[in-house]
Each structure stands twice: as C-alpha cells, then as structure tokens.
C-alpha positions in Angstrom: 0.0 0.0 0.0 1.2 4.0 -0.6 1.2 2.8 1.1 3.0 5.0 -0.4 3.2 7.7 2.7 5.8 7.5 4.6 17.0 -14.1 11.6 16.9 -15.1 13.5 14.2 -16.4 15.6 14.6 -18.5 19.0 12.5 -21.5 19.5 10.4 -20.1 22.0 8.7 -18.0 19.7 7.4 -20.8 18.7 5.5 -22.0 21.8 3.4 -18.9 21.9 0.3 -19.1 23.8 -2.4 -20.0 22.6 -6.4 -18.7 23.5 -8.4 -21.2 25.1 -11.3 -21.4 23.4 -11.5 -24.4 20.9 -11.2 -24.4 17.1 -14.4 -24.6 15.8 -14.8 -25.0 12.2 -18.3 -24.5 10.9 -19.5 -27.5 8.1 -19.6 -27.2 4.6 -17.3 -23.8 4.2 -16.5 -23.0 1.4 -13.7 -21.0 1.8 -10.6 -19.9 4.4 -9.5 -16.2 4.0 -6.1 -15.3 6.0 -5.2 -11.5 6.1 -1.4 -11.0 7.2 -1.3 -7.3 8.0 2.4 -6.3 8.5 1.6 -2.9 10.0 4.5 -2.2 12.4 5.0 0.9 10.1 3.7 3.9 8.8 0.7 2.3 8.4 -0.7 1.6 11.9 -3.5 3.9 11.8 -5.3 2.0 9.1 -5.3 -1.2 10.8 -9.0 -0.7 12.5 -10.7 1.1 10.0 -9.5 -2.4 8.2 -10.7 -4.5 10.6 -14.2 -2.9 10.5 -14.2 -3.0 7.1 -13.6 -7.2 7.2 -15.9 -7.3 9.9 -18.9 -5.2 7.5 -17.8 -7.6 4.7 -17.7 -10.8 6.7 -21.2 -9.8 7.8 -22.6 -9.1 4.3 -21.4 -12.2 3.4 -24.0 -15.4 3.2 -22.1 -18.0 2.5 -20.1 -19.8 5.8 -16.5 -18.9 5.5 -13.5 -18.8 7.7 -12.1 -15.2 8.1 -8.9 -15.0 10.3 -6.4 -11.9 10.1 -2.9 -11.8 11.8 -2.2 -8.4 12.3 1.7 -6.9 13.6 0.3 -3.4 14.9 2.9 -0.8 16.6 2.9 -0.7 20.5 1.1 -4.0 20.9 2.0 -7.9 20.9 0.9 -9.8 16.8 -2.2 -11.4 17.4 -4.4 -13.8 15.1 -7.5 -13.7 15.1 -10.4 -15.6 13.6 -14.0 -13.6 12.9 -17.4 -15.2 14.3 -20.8 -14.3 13.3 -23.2 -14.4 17.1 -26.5 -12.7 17.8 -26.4 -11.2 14.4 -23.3 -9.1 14.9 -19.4 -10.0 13.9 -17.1 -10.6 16.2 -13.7 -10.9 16.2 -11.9 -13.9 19.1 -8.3 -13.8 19.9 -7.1 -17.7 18.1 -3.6 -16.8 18.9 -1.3 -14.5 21.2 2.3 -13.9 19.6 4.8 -12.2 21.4 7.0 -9.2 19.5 8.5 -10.6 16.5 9.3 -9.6 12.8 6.9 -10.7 10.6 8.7 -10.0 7.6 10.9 -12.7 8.9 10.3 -15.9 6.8 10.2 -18.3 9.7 7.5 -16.3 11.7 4.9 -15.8 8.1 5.3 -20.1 8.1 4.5 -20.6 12.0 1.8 -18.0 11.0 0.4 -19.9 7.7 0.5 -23.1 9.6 -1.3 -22.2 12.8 -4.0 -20.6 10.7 -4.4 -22.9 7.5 -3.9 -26.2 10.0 -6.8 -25.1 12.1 -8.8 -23.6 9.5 -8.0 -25.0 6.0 -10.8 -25.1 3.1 -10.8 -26.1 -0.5 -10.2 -22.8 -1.2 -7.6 -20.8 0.5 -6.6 -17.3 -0.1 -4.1 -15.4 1.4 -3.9 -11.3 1.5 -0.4 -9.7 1.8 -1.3 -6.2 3.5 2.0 -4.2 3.8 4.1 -1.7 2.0 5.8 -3.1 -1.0 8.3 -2.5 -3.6 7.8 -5.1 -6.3 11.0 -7.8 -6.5 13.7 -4.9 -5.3 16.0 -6.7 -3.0 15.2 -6.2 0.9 18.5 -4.7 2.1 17.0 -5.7 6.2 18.5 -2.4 6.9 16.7 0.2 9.8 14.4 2.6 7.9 15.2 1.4 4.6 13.0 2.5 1.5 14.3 -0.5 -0.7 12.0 -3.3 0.1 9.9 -6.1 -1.7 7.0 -6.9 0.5 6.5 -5.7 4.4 8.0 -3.2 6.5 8.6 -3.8 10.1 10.5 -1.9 12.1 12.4 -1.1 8.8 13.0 -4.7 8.0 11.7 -6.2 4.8 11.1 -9.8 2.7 13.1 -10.4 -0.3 10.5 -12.2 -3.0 12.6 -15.0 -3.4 12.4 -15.9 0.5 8.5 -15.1 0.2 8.5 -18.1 -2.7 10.6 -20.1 -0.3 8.2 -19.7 2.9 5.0 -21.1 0.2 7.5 -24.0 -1.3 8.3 -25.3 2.5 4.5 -25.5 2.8 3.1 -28.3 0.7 0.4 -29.2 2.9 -1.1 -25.6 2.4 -2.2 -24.8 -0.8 -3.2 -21.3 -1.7 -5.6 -20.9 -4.4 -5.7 -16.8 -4.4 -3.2 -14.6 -3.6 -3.6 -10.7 -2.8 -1.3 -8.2 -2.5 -2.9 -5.3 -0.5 0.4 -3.6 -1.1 2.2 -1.0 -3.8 3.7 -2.2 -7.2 3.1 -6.2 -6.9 1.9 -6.8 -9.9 5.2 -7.2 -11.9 6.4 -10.3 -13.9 9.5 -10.8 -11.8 6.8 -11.1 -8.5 4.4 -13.3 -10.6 6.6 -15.8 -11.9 8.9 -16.2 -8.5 5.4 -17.2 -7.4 3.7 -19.3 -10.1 4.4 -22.6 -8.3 3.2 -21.7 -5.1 -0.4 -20.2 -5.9 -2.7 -20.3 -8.6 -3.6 -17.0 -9.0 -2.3 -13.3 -7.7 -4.3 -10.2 -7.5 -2.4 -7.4 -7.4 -1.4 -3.5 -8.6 1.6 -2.3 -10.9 1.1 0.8 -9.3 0.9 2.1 -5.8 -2.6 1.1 -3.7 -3.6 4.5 -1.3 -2.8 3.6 2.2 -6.5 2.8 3.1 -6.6 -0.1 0.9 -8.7 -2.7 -0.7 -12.7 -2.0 -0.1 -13.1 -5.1 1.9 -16.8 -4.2 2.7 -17.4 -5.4 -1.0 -14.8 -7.4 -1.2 -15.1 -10.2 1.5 -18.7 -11.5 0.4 -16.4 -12.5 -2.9 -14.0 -14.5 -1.0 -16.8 -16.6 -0.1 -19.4 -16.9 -3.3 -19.6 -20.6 -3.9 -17.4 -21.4 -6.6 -15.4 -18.6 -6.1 -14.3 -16.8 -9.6 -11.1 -15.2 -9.4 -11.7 -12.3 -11.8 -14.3 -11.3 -9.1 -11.9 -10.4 -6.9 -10.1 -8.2 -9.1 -13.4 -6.7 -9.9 -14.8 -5.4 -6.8 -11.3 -3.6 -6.6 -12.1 -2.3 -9.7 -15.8 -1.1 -9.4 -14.2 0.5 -5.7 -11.7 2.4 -7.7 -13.2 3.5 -10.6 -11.9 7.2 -11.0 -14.8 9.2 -9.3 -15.2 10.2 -6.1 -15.9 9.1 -2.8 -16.0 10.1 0.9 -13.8 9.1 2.8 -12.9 10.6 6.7 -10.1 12.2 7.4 -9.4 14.1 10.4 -12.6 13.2 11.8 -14.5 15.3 8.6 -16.0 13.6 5.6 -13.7 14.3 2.5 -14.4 13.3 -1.3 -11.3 11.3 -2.6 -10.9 10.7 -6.1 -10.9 7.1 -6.3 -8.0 5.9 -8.7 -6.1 2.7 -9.1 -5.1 0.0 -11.4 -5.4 -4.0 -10.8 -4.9 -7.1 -12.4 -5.6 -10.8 -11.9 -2.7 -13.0 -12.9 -3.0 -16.7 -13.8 0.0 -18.6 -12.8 -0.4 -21.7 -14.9 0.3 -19.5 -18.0 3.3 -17.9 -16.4 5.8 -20.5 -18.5 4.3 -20.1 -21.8 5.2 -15.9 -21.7 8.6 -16.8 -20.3 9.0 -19.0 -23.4 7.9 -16.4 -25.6 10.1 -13.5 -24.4 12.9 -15.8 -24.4 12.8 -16.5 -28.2 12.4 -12.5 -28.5 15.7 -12.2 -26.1 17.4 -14.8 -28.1 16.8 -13.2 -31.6 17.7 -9.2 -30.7 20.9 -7.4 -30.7 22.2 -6.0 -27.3 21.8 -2.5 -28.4 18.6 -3.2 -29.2 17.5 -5.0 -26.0 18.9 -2.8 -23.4 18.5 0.1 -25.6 14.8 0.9 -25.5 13.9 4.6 -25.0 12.1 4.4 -21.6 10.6 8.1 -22.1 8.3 6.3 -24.6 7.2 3.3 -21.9 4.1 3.8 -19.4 5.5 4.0 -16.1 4.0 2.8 -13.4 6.0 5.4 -10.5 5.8 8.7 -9.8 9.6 9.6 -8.7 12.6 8.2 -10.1 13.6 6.4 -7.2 11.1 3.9 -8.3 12.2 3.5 -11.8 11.9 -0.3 -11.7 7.9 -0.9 -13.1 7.5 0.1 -16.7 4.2 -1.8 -18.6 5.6 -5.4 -19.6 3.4 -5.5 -23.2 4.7 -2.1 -23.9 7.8 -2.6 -23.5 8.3 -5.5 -25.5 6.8 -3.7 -28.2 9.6 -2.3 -28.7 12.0 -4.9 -28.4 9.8 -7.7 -30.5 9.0 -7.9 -34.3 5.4 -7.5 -35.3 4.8 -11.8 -35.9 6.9 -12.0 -32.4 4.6 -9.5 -30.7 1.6 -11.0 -31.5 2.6 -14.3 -30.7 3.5 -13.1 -27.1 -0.1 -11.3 -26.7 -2.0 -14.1 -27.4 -0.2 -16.1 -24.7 -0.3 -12.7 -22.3 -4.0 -13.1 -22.8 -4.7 -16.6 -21.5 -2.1 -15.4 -18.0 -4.0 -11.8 -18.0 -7.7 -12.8 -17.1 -8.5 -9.3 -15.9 -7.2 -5.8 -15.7 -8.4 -2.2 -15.1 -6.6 1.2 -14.7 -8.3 4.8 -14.4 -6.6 7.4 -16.2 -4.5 9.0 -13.7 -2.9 8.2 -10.1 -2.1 11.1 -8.1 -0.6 12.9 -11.0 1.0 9.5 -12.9 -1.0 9.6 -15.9 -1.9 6.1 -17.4 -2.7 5.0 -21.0 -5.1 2.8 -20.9 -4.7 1.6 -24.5 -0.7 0.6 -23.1 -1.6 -1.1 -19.8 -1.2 -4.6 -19.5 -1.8 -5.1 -16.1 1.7 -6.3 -15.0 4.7 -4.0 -14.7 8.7 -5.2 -15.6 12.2 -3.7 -15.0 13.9 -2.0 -17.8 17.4 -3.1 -18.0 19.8 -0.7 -19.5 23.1 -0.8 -21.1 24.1 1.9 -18.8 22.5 0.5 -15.4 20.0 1.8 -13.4 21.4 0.6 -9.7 24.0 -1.3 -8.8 21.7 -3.5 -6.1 18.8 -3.9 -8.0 21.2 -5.4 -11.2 22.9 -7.3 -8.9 20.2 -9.1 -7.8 17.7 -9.0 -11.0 20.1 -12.2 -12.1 18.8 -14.1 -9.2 15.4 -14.0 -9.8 13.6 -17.0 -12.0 12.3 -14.4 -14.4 15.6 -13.4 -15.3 17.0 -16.8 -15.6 14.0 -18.3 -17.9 13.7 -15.3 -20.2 17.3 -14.8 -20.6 16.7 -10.7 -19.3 20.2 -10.3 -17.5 21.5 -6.9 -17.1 25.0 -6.5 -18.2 27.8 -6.3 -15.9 
C-alpha cells in the first residue's frame, strides 16, 4: 500500500500461547480467507478502520467462511484472530497470542500460515499480503530502509525470493488466491517467483492509497460458492473507478478521487510468456535489447527512485517484431484474465490503451542501480527469459 506515505528467531517463539477457546470449524465452508497485516510501520492507523471493514464484509457475506487476520500493529503484541458471526453481529476472538517478533521474517509468516491454515484449511484458500511493497527490489533488512519487496517492520523487509521459499516449505497448504494489498506487486519478476506456489495473484503495478482494498465489498467474494477469481479483481475495480468518494479524514468527511489499477494474474500461463520472451531475447541485438527509449514506456511510478515498473506489453513492443509481438499477446492473454486502470494516479498519468496489467524492469546498457542489477540475475524471471542486465 502508498502505502505510499511515509534471523533469527529462538524456539520459543514458537511456543506462543495459545487462546483457550476451541477451534471450531463451521461445516460445509467453502472458503478460508487469512489477512497477514504487516503494519508495524507507517501504516498503523489504518489497521482498525480495516478491521471494520472485514468485519462489515464478513457480515454481508451469506455464505459460511472462515475469516482469520494476523495483524503486527505498533505498541502491541501480533495477534491472530479468527471472525465469528453471534447474535447477528461479527465478532472478532483472539485464536492466537504472539509475542513481538518480525513478521517479515520468513520463519514467523510459516509458523503464522501453519497455525492458521492447519486449524482452519478449506478447499479454497486465499491469502492477502497487507503491507508496503516495492515489487521484486531486494530487501536490504536495513533500519528505515525505502528499498524493500514486501513488508516493513521496524524497517525490515522480505526479499521475494524468500517469500517463494516460505510457500514451497509449505506443501500441505495450498493457496488458491493470492492478494497483495500492497504497492507495485503486480510485476512479472513477482508473478513468476510465485507461479508454483499459488494459482492466481491479484495485485497492482502501481501504488494502492494507504486505506486499501474496499473489503466491505470485497469479502462476500472470497466466499461466493465457486469462487471466480476475476471477481476479486473486480470489486477492486468497481471500488476504484476514478470518481469520487467520501472518505474521513481528520474526523471530517472528505471526497477522494478514487484511482487505481489491478490485475488478476494466472499462474499456470506464467511459462508459456517466459518462453515467448525468451525466443524475442534470443533473436535481438544488445543494443537493441537494453537500448529501449524508456521516455516512450508507461511508467507505473511517480519519482525516479522507483524507476523499476514500466508496462511489460509495452515494453516488449519495442523490443519484438510485429509476428513475435503478436505471438507473445496471445499467450499474455490466457495469463492476464482481468485488468483495469483509471486514467490517472495522483498525478502518474496512465494510458489505458498501453496497460497490461503487469509492470517489468527495464534493464539498461548503462544500469539503473547497482543492487537492483545485482540481484535481478537471481530471480527466476531473469534466468527463464534470458533478461540479464550486463555487468
């Protein structure tokens, strides 16, 4: 999120107590929605008004699902808790007491996963990322760092690849949906890190404002019965559709002008556009491939210390030949199921006749930063589709 304003672990964080009550799991759900908030940051004063926007969603919801959302607030101990409907009003019951940890530490998001999903698993699992973000940039785990790929606590953050890692060490827990409620996630170098670990992301190339996704709306999706991802993506959209709406800041209603882009990536059809961009990679000069005029591309950031999110389509535009081209949209178009962008995002302004829905980094002849093309070679993206910046 913009979100955009502003390891070791000892074993006895892993006996952390546990409420009394039993685990209850109501029959025939059809669904198990997990919200890791990660809000031990500039974000802690949007953690309730998120809460009570779960809680109006859970309750506008028919259908019997499980809704449980860790949340790492500032000043207080993480918590998990797991949302119950009683006398007609939600309710939301402590499942778990943590003590103070970093939950942008791999080790903590699996004990987290696996208290949650082994007490309240489902058919159909999806898991919302609610954080700051910064696509695939290396997390440098420094104090106060703006470099970060998802998360932000206490200045520490979770390099992608160890985010794949925590999924892959999971087999038991399969996660149908995954939702970045966090800035600049939709990018190929996130999505295909990721494309054996969940079936299908939901996420923004751009920045998300800090107060989120509209879960009043959103949550009753989460539970319709089968679930279609594109609805998902959808109730973001119809949310953030470039008019206005009030909002309260400062105690006073305000009219916001609701912007924002989304897209809903399919996983499965990950390999078949690495295979494509490989044979354009293969086939183009040097000069050619890390020569492309980026005052041309749609950006996806609005200050150059975010130059790493370009539109992935139009950018290979201008790398591919015109059969090449429309060989790699018609394989973009079976992993793309749905996207939507208004015209503008605080200032950025966005073409929607260039926006593909997924964001990519730019590599240059010249280099952009030393870290990030240090570590873009690391990253299965690079390695599958043959993108590695020069040295």
């Amino acid at each position: 999120m913009s979100k955009f304003y502003s390891f070791l672990i000892g074993l006895c964080f892993l006996f952390a107590s546990c409420a009394e009550n039993e685990t209850y799991v109501p029959a025939n759900v059809v669904g198990t929605l997990l919200v890791y908030m990660d809000a031990d940051n500039s974000l802690t004063a949007n953690v309730e008004d998120n809460l009570d926007s779960l809680a109006v969603g859970y309750q506008r919801s028919s259908a019997v699902g499980n809704l449980l959302v860790y949340v790492d607030d500032m000043g207080v101990d993480p918590v998990l808790y797991h949302f119950v409907k009683k006398d007609g009003a939600v309710e939301r019951e402590v499942f778990k007491q943590y003590e103070e940890w970093t939950s942008t530490d791999p080790a903590v998001m699996r004990v987290v996963l696996t208290d949650a999903f082994s007490a309240y698993s489902s058919s159909v699992n999806t898991f919302v990322l609610w954080s700051h973000a910064l696509s695939w940039l290396p997390a440098t785990r420094k104090k106060m760092s703006a470099k970060r790929s998802w998360g932000s606590d206490n200045g520490y953050q979770m390099d992608i690849t160890d985010l794949a890692a925590v999924f892959q060490s999971l087999p038991a827990i399969h996660i149908q949906n995954l939702i970045f409620d966090a800035c600049y996630m939709s990018s190929i170098e996130v999505a295909y890190e990721l494309r054996n670990s969940v079936d299908y992301i939901v996420a923004s190339p751009a920045e998300i404002f800090d107060f989120g996704f509209p879960y009043q709306w959103l949550v009753p999706a989460f539970f319709e019965n089968p679930l279609e991802p594109n609805r998902l993506a959808e109730c973001y959209a119809s949310y953030y559709d470039g008019t206005k709406k009030p909002r309260i800041s400062n105690g006073y209603p305000t009219n916001y002008r609701m912007d924002g882009t989304i897209a809903l990536i399919k996983c499965s059809a990950l390999q078949a556009v690495a295979e494509e961009v490989q044979q354009i990679v293969s086939s183009v000069s040097q000069d050619r491939l890390y020569g492309v005029d980026k005052s041309v591309l749609q950006p996806y950031f609005r200050s150059a210390e975010f130059e790493f999110c370009y539109d992935f389509l139009d950018y290979f535009q201008q790398i591919a030949t015109p059969t090449q081209y429309t060989s790699l949209e018609t394989v973009w178009n079976q992993c793309v199921l749905y996207k939507h962008t208004t015209s503008n995002f605080i200032g950025l302004s966005i073409d929607p006749a260039k926006f593909s829905g997924v964001a990519t980094y730019v590599v240059q002849s010249s280099g952009i930063n030393d870290a990030w093309d240090s570590f873009y070679p690391s990253l299965e993206w690079s390695k599958d589709s043959g993108i590695v910046p020069l040295p």
